[in-house]
C-alpha positions in Angstrom: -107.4 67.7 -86.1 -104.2 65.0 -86.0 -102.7 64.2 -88.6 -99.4 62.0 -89.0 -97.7 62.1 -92.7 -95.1 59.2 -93.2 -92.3 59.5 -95.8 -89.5 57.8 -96.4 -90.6 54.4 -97.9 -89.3 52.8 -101.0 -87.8 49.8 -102.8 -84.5 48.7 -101.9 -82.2 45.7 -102.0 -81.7 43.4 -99.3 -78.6 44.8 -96.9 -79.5 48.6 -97.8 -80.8 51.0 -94.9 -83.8 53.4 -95.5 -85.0 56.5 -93.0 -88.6 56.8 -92.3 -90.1 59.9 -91.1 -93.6 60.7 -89.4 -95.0 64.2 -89.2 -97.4 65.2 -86.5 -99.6 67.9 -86.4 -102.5 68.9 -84.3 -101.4 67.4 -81.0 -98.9 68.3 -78.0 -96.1 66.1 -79.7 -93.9 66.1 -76.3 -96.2 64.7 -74.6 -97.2 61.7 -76.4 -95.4 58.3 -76.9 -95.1 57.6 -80.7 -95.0 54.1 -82.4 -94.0 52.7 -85.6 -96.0 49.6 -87.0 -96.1 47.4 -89.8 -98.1 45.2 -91.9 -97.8 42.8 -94.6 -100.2 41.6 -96.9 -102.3 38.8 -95.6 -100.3 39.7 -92.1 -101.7 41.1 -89.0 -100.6 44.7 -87.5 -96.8 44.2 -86.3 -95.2 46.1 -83.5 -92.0 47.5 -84.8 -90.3 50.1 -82.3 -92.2 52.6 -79.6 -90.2 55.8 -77.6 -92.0 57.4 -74.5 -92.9 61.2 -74.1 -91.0 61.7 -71.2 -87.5 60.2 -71.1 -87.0 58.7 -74.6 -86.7 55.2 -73.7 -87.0 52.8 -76.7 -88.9 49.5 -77.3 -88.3 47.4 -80.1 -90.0 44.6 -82.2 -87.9 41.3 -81.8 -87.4 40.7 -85.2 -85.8 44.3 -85.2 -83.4 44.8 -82.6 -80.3 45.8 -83.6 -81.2 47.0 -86.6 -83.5 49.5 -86.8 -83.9 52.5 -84.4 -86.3 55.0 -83.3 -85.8 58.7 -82.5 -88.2 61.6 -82.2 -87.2 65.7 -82.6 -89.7 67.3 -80.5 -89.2 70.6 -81.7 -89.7 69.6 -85.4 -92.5 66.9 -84.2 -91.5 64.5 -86.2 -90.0 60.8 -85.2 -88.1 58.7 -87.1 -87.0 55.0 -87.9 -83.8 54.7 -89.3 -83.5 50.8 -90.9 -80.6 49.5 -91.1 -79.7 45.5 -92.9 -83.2 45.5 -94.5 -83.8 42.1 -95.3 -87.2 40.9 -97.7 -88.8 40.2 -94.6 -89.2 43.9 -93.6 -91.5 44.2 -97.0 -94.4 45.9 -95.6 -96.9 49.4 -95.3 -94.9 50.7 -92.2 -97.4 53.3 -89.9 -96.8 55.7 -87.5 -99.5 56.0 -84.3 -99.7 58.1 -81.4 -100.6 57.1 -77.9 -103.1 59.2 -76.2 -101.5 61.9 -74.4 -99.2 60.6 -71.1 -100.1 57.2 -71.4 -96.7 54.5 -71.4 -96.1 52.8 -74.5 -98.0 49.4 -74.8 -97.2 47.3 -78.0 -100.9 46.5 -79.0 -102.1 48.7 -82.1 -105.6 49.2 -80.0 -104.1 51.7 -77.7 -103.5 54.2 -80.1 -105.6 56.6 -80.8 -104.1 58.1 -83.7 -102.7 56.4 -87.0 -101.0 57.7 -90.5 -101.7 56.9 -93.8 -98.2 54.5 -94.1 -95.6 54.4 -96.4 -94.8 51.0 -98.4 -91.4 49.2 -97.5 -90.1 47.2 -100.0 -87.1 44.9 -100.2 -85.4 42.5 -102.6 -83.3 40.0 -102.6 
């Protein structure tokens, strides 16, 4: 069975960075693509930052970009999404997902077969 265990998440000032980190279990970690989403009350699922399986290339949210990044240790299958400049905007449940095994990343939340709990963002002004 898959599971995927964020941590990381808290409340933090506006300006201060946070690391999230996603645990997977039960699946072939190198071989799939791994996501991070997020979504604010009242707001629909938001594409934050995606790596592939095979050569690490990074995607990004445009509301993100050049301030958060995403990393993956395949050894320890875990990824990760350092934040940096949080701003109140970035106040949400962020979620880790899985693509299925060898498939490219794709920013849509329906291709992903597998999903974590999340861990609640929150920032202040």
């Amino acid at each position: 069975q898959v599971h995927l265990v964020e941590t990381g998440g808290g409340s933090v000032q506006a300006g201060d960075s946070l690391r999230l980190s996603c645990l997977a279990s039960g699946l072939t970690f190198s071989y799939h693509a791994m996501a991070w989403f997020r979504q604010a009350p009242e707001k629909e699922r938001e594409f934050v930052a995606a790596i592939t399986w095979n050569d690490g290339t990074t995607y990004y949210g445009d509301s993100v970009k050049g301030r958060f990044t995403i990393s993956r240790d395949n050894p320890r299958s875990t990824v990760y999404l350092q934040m940096n400049n949080l701003q109140p905007g970035d106040t949400a449940v962020y979620f880790c997902a899985a693509l299925p095994i060898g498939d490219a990343v794709v920013i849509n939340p329906e291709g992903y077969d597998y999903w974590g709990q999340g861990t609640q963002v929150t920032v202040s002004s």
